[in-house]
N, C-alpha and C positions, 0 to 999 in steps of 0.2 A: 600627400594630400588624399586626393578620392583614393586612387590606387590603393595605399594602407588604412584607409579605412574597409574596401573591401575586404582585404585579405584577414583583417580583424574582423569583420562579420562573417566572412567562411568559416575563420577557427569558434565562432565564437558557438554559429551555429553548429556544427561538429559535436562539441562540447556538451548541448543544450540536446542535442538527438538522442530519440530511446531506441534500444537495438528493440527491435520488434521479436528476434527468437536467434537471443546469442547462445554461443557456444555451450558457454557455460550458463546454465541459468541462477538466479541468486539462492542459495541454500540461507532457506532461518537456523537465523543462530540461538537469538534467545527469544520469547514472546511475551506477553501481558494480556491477560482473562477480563474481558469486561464487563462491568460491575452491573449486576441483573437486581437490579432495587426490589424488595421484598414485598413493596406495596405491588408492584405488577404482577411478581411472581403469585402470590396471596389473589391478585383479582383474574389471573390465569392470562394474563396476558403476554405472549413469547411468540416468538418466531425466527426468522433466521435473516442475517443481514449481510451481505456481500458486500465485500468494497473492494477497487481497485488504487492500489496506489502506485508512484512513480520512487521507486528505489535509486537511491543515489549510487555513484563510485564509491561512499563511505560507509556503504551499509544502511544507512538510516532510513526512513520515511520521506520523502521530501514534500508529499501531497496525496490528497487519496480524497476519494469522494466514493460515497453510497451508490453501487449500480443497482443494488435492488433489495427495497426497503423491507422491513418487514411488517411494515403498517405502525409503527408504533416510533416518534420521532426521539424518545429519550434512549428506546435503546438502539436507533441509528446511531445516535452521535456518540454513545458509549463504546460504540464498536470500534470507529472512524477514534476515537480517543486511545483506544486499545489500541489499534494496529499502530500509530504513530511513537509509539513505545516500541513497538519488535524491534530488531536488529539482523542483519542478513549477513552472508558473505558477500561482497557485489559480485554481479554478472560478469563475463567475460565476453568478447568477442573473441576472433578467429586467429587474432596476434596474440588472442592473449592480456590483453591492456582490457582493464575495468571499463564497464560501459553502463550507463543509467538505463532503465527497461523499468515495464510493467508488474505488475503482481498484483493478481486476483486470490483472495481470499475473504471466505464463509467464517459467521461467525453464530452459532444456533443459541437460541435464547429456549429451552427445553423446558417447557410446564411440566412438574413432575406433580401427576396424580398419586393421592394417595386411599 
């Protein structure tokens, strides 16, 4: 009864925990370039967009939200749309065994003057 219900919320939470700076950290594997629309680029508007996201045991994305915008909400979510595309190795803890963790990544929207 309660007993294994507990013991199913230890493992559960366990599971759901990000290694805050494991061993191994996650190496990208492959990435995805977000798509800088030609009307913004034309009226000079760029900047750079940071997001952090939560890397799973499978490599994947599993959430990510904008820590720092670059004033311009299309090419937030372009970015946050990019990174959900990358691919990593997962993380590692200190056995060894995959572990979910963070990842902060820039992604620059560069005005090229001409």
């Amino acid at each position: 009864g309660n007993v294994a219900r507990l013991i199913e919320s230890a493992a559960l939470s366990r599971v759901r925990e990000l290694a805050r700076n494991p061993k191994v950290p996650p190496r990208v594997a492959s990435t995805a370039a977000p798509v800088y629309p030609q009307a913004l680029r034309d009226a000079g508007i760029g900047g750079r967009v940071v997001v952090r996201g939560v890397i799973g045991t499978d490599g994947r994305v599993e959430s990510s939200v904008v820590v720092r915008s670059s004033g311009n909400s299309t090419l937030d979510n372009n970015a946050l749309s990019a990174f959900y595309k990358w691919r990593f190795s997962a993380a590692k803890n200190d056995a060894g065994q995959k572990v979910r963790c963070y990842f902060v990544q820039g992604f620059p929207f560069v005005i090229e003057y001409k």
